[in-house]
Biopython code that builds the backbone (N, CA, C, O; Angstrom):
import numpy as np
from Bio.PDB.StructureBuilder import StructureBuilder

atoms = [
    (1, "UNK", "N", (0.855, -1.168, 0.000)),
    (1, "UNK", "CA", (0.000, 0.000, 0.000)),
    (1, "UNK", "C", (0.904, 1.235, 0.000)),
    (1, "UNK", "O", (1.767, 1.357, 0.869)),
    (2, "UNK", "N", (0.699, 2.286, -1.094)),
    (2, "UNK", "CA", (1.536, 3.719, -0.868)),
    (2, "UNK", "C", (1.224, 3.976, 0.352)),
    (2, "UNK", "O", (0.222, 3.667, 0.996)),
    (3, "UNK", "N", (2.246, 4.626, 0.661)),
    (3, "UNK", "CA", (2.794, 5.778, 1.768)),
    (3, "UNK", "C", (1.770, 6.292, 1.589)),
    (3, "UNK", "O", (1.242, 6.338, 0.478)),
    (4, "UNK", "N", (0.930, 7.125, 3.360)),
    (4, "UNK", "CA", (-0.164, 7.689, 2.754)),
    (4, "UNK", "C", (-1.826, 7.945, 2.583)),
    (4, "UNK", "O", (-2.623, 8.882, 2.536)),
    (5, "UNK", "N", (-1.799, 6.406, 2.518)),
    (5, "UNK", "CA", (-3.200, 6.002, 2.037)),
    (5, "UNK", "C", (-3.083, 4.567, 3.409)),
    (5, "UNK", "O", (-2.177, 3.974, 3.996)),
    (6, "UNK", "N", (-4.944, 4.544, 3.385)),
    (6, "UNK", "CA", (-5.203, 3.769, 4.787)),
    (6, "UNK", "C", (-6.146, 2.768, 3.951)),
    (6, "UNK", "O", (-6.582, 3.281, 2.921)),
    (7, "UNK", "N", (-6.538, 1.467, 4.185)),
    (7, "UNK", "CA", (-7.147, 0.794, 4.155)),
    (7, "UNK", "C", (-8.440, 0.226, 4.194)),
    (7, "UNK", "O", (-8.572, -0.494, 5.184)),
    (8, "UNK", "N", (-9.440, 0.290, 3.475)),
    (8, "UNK", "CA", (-11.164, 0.466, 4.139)),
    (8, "UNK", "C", (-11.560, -1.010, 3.648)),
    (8, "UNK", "O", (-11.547, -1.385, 2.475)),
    (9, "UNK", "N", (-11.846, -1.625, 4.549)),
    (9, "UNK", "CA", (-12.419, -3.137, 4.152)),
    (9, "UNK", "C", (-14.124, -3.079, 4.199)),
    (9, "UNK", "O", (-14.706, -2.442, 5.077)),
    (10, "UNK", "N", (-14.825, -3.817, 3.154)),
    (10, "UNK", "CA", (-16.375, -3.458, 2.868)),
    (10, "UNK", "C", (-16.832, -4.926, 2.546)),
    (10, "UNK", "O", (-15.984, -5.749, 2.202)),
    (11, "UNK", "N", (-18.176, -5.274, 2.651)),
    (11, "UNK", "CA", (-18.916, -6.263, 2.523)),
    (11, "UNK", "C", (-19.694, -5.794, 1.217)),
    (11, "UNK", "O", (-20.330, -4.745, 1.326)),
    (12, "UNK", "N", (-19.715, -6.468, -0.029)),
    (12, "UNK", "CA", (-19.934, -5.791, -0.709)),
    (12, "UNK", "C", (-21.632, -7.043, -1.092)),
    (12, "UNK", "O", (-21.555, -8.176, -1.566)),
    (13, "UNK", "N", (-22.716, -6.436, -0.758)),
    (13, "UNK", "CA", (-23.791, -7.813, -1.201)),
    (13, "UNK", "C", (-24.750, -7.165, -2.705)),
    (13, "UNK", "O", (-25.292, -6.083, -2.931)),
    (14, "UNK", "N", (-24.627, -8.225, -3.365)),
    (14, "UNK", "CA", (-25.649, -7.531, -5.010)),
    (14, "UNK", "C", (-27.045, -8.405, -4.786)),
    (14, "UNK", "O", (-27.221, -9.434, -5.439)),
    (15, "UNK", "N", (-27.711, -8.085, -4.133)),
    (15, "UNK", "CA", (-29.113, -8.608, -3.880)),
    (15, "UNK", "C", (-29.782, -8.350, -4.994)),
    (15, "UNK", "O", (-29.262, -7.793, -5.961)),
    (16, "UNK", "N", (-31.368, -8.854, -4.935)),
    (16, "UNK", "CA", (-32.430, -8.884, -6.195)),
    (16, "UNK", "C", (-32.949, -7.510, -6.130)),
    (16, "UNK", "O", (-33.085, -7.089, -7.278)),
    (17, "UNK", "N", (-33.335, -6.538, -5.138)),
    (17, "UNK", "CA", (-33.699, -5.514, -5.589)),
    (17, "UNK", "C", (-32.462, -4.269, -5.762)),
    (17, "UNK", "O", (-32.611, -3.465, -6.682)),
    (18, "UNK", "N", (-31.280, -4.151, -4.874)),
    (18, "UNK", "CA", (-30.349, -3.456, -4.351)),
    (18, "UNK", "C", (-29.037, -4.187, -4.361)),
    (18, "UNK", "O", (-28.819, -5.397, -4.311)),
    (19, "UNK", "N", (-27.945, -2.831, -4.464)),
    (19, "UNK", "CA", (-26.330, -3.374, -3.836)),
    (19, "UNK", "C", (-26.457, -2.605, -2.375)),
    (19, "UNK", "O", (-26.836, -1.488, -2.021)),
    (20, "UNK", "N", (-25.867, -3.964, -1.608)),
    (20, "UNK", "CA", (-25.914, -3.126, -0.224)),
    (20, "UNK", "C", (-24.361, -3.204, 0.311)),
    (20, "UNK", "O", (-23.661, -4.194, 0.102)),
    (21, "UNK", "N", (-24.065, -2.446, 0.778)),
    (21, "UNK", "CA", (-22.497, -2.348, 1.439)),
    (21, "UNK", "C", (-22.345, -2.335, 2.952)),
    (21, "UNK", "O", (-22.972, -1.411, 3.470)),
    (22, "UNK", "N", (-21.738, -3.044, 3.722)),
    (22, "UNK", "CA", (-21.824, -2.790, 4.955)),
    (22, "UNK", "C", (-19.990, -2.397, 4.964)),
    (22, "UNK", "O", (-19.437, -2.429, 3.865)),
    (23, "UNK", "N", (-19.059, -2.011, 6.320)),
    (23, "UNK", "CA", (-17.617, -1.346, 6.051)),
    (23, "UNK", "C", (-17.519, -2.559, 7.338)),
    (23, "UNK", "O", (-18.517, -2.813, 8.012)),
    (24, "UNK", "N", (-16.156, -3.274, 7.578)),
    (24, "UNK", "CA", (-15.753, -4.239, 8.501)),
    (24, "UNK", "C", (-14.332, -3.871, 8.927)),
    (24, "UNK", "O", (-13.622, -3.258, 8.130)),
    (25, "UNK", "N", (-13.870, -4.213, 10.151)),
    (25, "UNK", "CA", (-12.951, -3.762, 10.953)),
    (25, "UNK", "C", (-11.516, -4.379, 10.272)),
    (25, "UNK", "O", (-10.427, -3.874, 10.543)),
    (26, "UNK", "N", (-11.626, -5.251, 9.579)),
    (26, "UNK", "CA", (-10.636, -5.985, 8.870)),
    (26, "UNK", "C", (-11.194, -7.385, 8.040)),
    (26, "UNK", "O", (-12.343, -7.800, 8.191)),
    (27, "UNK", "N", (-10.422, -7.890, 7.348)),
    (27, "UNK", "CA", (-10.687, -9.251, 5.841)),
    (27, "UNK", "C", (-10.841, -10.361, 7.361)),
    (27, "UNK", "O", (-11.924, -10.843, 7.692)),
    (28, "UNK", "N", (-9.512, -10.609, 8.143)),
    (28, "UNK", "CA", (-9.313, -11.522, 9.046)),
    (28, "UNK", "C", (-10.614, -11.472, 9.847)),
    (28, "UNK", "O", (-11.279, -12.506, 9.912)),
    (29, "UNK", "N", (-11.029, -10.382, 10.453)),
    (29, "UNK", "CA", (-12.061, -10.322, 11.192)),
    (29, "UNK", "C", (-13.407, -11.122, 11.096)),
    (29, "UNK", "O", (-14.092, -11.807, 11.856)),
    (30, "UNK", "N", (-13.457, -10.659, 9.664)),
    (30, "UNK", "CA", (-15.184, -11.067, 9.199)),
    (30, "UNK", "C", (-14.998, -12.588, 8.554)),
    (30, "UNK", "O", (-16.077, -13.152, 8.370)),
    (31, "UNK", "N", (-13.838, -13.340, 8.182)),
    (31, "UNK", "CA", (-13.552, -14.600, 7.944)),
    (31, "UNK", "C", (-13.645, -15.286, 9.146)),
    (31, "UNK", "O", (-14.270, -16.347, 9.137)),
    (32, "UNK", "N", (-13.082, -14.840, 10.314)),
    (32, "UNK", "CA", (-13.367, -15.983, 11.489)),
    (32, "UNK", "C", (-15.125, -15.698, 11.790)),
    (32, "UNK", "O", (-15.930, -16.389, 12.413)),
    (33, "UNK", "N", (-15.268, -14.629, 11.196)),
    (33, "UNK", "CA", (-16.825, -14.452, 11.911)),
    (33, "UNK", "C", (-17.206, -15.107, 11.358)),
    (33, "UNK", "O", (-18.182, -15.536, 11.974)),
    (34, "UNK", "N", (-17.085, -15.778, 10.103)),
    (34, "UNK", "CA", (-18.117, -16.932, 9.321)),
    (34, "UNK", "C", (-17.665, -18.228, 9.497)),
    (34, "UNK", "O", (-18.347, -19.174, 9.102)),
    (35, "UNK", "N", (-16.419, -18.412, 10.133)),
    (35, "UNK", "CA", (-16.086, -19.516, 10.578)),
    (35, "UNK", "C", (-16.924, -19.892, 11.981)),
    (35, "UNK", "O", (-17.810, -20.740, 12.087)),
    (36, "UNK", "N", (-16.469, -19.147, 12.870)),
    (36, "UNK", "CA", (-16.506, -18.655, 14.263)),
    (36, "UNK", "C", (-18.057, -17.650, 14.634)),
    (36, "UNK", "O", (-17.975, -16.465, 14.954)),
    (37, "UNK", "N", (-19.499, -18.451, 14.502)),
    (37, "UNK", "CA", (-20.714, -17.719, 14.549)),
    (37, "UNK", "C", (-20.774, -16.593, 15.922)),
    (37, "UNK", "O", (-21.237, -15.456, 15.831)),
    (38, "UNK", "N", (-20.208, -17.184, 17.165)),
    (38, "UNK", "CA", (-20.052, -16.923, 17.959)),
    (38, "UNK", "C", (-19.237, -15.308, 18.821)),
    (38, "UNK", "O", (-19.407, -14.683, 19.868)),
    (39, "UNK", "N", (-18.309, -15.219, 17.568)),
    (39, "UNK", "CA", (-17.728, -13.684, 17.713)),
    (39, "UNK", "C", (-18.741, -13.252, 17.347)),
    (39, "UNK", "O", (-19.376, -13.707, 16.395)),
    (40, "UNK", "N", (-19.235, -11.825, 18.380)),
    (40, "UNK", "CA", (-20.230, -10.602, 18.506)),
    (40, "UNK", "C", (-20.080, -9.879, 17.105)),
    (40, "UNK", "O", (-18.988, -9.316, 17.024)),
    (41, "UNK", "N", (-20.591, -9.786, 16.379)),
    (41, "UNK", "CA", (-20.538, -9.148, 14.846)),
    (41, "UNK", "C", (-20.087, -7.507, 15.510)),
    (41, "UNK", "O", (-19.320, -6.835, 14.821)),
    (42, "UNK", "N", (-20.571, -6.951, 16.790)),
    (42, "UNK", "CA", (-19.712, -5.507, 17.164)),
    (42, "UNK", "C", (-18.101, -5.673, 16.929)),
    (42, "UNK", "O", (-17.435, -4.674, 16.659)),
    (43, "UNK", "N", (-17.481, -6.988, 17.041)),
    (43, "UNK", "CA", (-15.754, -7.553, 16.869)),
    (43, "UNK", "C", (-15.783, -7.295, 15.245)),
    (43, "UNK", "O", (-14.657, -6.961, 14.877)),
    (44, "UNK", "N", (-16.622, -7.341, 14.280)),
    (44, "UNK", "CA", (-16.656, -7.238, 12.809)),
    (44, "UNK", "C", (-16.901, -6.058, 12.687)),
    (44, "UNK", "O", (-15.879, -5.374, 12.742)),
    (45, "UNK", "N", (-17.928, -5.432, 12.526)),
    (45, "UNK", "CA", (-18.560, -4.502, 11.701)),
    (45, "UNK", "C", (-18.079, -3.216, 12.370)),
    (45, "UNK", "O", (-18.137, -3.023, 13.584)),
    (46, "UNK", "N", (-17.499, -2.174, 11.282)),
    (46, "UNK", "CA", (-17.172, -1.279, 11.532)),
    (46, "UNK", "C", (-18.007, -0.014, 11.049)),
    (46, "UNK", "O", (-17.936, 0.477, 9.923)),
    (47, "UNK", "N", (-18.895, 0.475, 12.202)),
    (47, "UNK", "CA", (-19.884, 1.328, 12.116)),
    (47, "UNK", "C", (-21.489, 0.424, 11.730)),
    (47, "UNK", "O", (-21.545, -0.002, 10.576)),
    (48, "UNK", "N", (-22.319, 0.236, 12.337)),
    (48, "UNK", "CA", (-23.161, -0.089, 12.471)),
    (48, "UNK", "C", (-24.372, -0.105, 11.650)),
    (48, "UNK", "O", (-25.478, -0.412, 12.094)),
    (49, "UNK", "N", (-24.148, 0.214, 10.512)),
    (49, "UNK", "CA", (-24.693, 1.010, 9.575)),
    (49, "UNK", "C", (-24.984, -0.152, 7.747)),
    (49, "UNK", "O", (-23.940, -0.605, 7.277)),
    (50, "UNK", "N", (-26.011, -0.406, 7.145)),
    (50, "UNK", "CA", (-25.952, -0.671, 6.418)),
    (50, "UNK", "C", (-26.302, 0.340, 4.797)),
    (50, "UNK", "O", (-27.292, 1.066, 4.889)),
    (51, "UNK", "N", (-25.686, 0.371, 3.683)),
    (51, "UNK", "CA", (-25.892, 1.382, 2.624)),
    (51, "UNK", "C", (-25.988, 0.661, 1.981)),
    (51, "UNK", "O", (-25.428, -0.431, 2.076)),
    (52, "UNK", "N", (-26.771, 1.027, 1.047)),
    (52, "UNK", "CA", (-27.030, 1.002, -0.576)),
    (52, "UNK", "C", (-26.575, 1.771, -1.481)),
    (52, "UNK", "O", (-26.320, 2.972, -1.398)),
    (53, "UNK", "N", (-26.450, 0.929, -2.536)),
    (53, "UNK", "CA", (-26.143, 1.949, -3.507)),
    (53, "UNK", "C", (-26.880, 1.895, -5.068)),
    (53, "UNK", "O", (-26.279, 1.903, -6.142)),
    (54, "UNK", "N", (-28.049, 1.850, -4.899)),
    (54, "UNK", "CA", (-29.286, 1.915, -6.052)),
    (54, "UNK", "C", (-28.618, 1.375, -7.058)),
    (54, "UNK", "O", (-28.531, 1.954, -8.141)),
    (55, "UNK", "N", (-28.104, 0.285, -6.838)),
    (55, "UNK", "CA", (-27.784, -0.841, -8.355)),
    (55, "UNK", "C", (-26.602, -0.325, -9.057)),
    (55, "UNK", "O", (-26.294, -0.443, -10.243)),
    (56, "UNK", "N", (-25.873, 0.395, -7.890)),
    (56, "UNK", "CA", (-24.096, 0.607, -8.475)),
    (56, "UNK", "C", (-23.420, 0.086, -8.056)),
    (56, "UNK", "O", (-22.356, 0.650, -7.804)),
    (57, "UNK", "N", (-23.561, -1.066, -7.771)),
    (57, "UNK", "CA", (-22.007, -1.492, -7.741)),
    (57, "UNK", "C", (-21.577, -1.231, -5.869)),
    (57, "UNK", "O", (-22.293, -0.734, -5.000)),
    (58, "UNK", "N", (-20.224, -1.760, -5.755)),
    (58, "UNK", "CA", (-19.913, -1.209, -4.664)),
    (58, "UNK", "C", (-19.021, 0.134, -4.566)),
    (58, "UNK", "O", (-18.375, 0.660, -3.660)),
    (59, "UNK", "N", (-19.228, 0.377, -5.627)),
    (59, "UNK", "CA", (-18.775, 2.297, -6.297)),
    (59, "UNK", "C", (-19.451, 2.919, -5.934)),
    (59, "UNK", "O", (-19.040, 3.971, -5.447)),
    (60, "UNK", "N", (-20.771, 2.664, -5.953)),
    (60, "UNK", "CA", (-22.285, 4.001, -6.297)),
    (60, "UNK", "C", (-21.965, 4.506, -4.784)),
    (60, "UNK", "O", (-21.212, 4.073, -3.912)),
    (61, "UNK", "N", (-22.741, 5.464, -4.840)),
    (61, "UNK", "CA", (-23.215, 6.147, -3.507)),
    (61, "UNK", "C", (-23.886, 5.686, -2.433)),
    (61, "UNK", "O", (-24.944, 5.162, -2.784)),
    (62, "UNK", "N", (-23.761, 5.671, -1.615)),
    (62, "UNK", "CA", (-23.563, 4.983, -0.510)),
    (62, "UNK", "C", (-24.764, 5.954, 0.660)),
    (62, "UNK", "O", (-24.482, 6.974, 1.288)),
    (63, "UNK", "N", (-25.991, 5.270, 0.642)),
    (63, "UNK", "CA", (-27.371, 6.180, 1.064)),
    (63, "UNK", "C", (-27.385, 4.830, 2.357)),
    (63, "UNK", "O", (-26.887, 3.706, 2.295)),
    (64, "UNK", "N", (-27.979, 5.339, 3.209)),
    (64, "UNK", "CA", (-28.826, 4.919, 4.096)),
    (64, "UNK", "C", (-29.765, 3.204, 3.908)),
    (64, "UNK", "O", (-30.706, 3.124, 3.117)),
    (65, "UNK", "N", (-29.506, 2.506, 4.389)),
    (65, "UNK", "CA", (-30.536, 1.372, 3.952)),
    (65, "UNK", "C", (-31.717, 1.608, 4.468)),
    (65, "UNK", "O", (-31.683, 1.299, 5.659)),
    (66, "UNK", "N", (-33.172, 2.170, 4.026)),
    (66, "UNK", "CA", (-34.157, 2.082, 4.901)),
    (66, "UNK", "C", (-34.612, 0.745, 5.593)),
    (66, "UNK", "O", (-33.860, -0.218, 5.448)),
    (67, "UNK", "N", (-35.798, 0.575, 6.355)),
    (67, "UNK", "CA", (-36.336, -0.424, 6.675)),
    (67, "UNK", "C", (-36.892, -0.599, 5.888)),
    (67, "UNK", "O", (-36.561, -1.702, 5.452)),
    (68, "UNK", "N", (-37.859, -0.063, 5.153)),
    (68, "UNK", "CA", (-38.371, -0.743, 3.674)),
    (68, "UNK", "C", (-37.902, -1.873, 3.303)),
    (68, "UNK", "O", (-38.393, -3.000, 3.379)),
    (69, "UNK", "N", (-36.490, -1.350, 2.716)),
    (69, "UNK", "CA", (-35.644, -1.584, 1.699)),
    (69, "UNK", "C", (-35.445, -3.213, 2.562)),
    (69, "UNK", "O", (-36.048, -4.202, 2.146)),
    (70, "UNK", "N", (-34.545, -3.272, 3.752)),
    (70, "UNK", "CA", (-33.943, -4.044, 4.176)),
    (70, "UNK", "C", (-35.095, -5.117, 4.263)),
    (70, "UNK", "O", (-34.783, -6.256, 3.916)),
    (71, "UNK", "N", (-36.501, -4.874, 4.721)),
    (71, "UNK", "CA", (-37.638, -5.563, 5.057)),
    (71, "UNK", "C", (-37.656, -6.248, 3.015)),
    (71, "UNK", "O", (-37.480, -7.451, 2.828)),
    (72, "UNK", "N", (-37.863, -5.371, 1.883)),
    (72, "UNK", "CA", (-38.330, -6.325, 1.139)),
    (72, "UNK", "C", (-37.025, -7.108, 0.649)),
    (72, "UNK", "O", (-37.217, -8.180, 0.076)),
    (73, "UNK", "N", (-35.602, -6.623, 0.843)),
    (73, "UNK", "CA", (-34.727, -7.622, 0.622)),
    (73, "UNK", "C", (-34.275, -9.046, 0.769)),
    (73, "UNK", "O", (-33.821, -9.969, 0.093)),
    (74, "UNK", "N", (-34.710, -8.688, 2.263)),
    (74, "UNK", "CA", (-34.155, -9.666, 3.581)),
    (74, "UNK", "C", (-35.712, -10.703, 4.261)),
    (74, "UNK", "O", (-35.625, -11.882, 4.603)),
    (75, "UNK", "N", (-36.857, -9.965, 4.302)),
    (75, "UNK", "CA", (-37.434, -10.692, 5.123)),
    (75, "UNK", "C", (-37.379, -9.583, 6.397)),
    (75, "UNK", "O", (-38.146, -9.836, 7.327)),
    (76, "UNK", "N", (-36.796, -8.750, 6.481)),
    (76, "UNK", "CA", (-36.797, -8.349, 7.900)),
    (76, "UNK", "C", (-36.042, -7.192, 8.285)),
    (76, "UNK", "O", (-34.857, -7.032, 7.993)),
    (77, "UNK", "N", (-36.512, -6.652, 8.727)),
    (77, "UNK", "CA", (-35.837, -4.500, 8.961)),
    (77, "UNK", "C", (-34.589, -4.648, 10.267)),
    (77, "UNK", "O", (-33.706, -3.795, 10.358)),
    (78, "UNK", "N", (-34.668, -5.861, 11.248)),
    (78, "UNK", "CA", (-33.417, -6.355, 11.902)),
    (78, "UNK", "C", (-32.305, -6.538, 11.201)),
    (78, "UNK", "O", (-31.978, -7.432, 10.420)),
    (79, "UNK", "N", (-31.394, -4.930, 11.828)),
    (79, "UNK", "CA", (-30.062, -4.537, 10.822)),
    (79, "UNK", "C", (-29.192, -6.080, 11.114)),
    (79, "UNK", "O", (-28.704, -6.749, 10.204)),
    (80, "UNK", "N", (-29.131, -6.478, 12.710)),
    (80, "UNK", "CA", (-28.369, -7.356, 13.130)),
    (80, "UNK", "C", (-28.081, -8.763, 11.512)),
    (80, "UNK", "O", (-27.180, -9.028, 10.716)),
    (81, "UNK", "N", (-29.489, -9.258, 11.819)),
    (81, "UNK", "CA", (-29.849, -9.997, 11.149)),
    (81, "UNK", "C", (-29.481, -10.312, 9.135)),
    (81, "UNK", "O", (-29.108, -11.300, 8.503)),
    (82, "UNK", "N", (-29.837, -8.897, 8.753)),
    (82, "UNK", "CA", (-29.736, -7.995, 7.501)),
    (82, "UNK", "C", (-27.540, -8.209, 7.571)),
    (82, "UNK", "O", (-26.787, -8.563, 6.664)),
    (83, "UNK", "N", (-27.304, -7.922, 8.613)),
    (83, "UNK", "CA", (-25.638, -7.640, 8.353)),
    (83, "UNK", "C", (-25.124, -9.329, 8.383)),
    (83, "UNK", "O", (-24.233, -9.709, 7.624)),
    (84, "UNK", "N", (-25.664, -10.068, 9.151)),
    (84, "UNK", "CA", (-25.335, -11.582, 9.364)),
    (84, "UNK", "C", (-25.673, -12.311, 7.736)),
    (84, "UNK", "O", (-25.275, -13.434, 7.424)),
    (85, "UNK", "N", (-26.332, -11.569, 6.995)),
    (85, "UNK", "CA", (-26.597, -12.137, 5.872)),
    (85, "UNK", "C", (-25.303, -11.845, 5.073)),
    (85, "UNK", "O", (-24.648, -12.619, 4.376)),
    (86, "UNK", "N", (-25.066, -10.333, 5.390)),
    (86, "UNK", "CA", (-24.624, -9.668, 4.063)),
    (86, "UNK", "C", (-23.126, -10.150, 4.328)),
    (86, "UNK", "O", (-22.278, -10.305, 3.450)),
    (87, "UNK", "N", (-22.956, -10.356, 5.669)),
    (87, "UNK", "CA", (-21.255, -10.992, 5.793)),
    (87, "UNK", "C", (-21.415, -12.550, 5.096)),
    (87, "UNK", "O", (-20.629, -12.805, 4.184)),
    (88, "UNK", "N", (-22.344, -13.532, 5.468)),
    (88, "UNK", "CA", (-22.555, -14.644, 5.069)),
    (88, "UNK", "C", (-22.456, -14.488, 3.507)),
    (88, "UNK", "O", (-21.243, -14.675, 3.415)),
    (89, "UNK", "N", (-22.830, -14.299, 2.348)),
    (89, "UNK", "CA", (-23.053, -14.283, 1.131)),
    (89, "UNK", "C", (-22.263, -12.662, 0.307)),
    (89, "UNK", "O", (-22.490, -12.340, -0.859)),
    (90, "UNK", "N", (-21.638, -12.117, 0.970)),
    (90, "UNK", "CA", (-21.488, -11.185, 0.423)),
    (90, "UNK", "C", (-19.999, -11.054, -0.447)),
    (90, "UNK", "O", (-19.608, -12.203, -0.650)),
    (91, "UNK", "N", (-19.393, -10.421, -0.815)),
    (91, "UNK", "CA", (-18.195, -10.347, -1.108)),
    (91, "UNK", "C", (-17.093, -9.595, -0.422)),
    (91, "UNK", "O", (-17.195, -8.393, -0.669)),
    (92, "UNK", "N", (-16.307, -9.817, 0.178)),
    (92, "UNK", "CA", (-14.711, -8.919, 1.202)),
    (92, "UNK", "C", (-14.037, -8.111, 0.213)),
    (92, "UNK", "O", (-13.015, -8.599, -0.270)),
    (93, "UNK", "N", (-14.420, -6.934, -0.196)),
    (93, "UNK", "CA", (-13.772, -5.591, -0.878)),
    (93, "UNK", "C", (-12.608, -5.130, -0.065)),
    (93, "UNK", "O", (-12.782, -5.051, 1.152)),
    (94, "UNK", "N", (-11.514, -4.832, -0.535)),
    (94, "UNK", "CA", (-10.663, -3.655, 0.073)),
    (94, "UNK", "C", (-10.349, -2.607, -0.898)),
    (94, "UNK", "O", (-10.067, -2.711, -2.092)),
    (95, "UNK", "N", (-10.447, -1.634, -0.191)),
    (95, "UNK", "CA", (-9.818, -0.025, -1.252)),
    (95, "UNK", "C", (-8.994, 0.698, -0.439)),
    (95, "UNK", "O", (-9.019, 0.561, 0.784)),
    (96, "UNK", "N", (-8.440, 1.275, -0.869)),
    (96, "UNK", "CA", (-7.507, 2.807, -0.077)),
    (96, "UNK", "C", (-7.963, 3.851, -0.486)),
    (96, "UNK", "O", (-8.241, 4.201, -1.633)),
    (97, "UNK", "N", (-8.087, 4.633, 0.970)),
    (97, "UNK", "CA", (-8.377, 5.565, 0.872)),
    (97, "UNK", "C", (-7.172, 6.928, 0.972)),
    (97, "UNK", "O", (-6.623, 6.610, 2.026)),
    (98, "UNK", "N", (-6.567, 8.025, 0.580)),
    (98, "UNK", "CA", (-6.221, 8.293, 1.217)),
    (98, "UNK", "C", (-6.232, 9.129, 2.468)),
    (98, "UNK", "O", (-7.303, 9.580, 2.872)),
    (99, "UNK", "N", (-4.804, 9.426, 3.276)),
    (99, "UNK", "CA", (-5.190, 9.712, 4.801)),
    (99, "UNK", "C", (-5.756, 10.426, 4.792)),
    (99, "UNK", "O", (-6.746, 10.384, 5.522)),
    (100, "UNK", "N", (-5.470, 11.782, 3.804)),
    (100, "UNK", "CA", (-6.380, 13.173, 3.719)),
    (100, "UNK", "C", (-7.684, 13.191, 3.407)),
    (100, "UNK", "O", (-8.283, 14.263, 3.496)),
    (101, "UNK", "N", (-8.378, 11.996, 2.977)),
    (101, "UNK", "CA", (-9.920, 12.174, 2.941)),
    (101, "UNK", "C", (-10.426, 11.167, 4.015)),
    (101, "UNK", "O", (-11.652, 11.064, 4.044)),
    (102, "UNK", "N", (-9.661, 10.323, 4.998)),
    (102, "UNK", "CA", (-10.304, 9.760, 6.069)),
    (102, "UNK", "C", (-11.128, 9.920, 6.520)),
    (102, "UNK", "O", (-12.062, 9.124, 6.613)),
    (103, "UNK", "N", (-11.022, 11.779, 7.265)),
    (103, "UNK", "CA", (-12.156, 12.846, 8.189)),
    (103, "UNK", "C", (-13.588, 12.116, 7.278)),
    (103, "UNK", "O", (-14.582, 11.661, 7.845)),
    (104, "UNK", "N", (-13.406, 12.149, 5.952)),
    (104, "UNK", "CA", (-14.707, 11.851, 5.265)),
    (104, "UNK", "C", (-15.267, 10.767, 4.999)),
    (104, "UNK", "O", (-16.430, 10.781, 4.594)),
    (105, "UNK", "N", (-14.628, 9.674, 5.151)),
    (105, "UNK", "CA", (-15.320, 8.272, 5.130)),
    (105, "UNK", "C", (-14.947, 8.044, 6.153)),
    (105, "UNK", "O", (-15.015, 6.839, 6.392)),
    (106, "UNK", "N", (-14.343, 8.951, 7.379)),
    (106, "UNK", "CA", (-14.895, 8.115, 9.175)),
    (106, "UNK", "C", (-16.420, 8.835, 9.578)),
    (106, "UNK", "O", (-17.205, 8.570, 10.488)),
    (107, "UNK", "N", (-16.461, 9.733, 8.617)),
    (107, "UNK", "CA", (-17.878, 10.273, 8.862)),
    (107, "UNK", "C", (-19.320, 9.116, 8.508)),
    (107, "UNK", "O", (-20.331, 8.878, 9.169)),
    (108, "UNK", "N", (-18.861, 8.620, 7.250)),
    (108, "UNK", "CA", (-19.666, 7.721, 6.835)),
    (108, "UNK", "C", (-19.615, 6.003, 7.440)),
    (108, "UNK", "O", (-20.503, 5.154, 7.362)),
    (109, "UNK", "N", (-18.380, 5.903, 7.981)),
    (109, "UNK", "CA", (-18.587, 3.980, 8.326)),
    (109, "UNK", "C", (-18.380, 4.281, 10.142)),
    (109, "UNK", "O", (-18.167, 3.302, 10.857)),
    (110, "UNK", "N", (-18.460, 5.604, 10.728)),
    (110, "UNK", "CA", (-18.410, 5.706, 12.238)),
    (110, "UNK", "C", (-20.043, 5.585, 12.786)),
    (110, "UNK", "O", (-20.295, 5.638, 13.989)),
]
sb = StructureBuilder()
sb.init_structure("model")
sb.init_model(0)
sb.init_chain("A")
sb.init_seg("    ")
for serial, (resi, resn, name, xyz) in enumerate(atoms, 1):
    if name == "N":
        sb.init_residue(resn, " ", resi, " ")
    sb.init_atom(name, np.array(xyz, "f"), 0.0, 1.0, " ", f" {name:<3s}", serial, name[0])
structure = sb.get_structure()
């Protein structure tokens, strides 16, 4: 990784209606979590938060998941539940960010 630039690990899921993104504390982390059911997904998930991104990819913009949304995806508006999926079936993204725009995506995965 350049000098510089920091690391952002993401759950990247392409569901039937939506792409949803959740952000994870590290690759290692969320692999024992699917090994290991038992680690507290708070030890995974970094920022509590699930996004969409209206059928872009894990590029697009990155909005809010409503309960709607999560309810006609999932079966159910329980983020817990909704994130246990999206680590289960989803895909382990990494990107760099760099340090100077951190302030702005710790705004978004805090």
């Amino acid at each position: 990784m350049p000098r510089g630039n920091v690391a952002i690990y993401k759950v990247f899921y392409k569901g039937q209606h939506d792409d949803y993104v959740i952000f994870v504390d590290d690759v290692a982390a969320a692999r024992n979590w699917k090994r290991d059911r038992s680690i507290p997904l708070t030890q995974v998930v970094n920022g509590w938060k699930i996004f969409v991104t209206h059928r872009h990819g894990a590029q697009g913009i990155y909005d809010g998941a409503s309960k709607a949304t999560l309810e006609n995806e999932f079966g159910t508006a329980n983020q817990e539940e909704c994130i246990a999926r999206i680590l289960e079936k989803g895909e382990i993204q990494e990107s760099e960010v760099s340090r100077f725009l951190l302030p702005f995506f710790g705004s978004l995965i805090a």
